[in-house]
Steps between C-alpha positions, in 0.01 A plus 500: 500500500667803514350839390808528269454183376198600363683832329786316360262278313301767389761707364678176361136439296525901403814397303344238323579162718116342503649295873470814684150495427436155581699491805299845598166270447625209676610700797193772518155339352376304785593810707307740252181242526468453875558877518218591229301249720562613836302805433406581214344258229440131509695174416427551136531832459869515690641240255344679194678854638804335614580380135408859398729640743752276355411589161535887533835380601596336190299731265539815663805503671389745705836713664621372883689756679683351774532663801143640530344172578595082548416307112240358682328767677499663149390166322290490734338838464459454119261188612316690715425810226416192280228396776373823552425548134325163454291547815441833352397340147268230654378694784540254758667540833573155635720363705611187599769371743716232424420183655824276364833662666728246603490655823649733775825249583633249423326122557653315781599143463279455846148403326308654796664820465401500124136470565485777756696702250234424232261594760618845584572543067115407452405772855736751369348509161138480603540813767677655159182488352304705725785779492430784287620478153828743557584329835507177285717638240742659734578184729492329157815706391632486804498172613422250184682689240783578691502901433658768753336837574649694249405237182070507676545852462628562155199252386232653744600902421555558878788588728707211689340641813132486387576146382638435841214625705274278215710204575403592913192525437472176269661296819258621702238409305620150428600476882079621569400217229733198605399587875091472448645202369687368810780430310737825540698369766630201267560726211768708693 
């Protein structure tokens, strides 16, 4: 899905045609949920701001100036403010970390291969877990939601180069976590 996908649909709903919308949810709200999760709220809570995100959308129609950041990274960043208020309402800072990804590649037809796979998903995830919370959200971005440098630091507030000394960092870590595990050598 292409960031200007995302912008032609939007301005297409700005006009008045309700499939930009729709097309904009079907291409953005699982996105919007494992992102709320990945960091910031839980499983309910992402789906509940998700469809708010999508409803400032619709009842808003908030302005998108192209140019200064992807549709998603700005979608993206409305979610976010939307997170950050409701953690701020309910005075709760908990996060959770995604445990149903379809994984980091593709499923080979060799069965064996598909368990270790699983395997390295399930090791992956569970050194995730003892990563501090913005190490988690950063390979998050990075890795599961598909962003570049310049989209994790339009939605963190930080320069491409601090996010790429937080993705270093974040490797390292996970590198440290998989290899009290034993298992860094497969993960490579």
């Amino acid at each position: 899905m292409a960031a200007d996908r995302g912008a032609e649909n939007y301005r297409r709903y700005r006009k008045g045609d309700w499939n930009g919308l729709r097309e904009i949810t079907e291409d953005y709200y699982g996105g919007l949920v494992a992102f709320l999760s990945a960091g910031f709220v839980g499983p309910q809570d992402a789906e509940d701001i998700a469809e708010e995100t999508i409803l400032v959308l619709a009842e808003r129609k908030p302005e998108y100036e192209e140019g200064t950041a992807s549709f998603k990274t700005w979608l993206y960043r409305i979610a976010r403010n939307l997170a950050v208020d409701h953690l701020r309402k309910t005075s709760r800072e908990v996060l959770y970390l995604p445990e149903d990804f379809d994984g980091f590649a593709p499923l080979s037809e060799d069965v064996g291969q598909e368990l270790v796979r699983e395997e390295e998903k399930r090791a992956v995830h569970a050194a995730m877990k003892h990563l501090r919370e913005k190490y988690r959200r950063v390979l998050w971005m990075k890795y599961f939601a598909g962003m570049n440098a310049d989209e994790i630091a339009v939605l963190l507030n930080k320069s491409t180069q601090s996010v790429y000394g937080l993705l270093k960092r974040a490797k390292e870590k996970l590198r440290g976590e998989l290899e009290k595990e034993g298992l860094h050598e497969r993960s490579q």
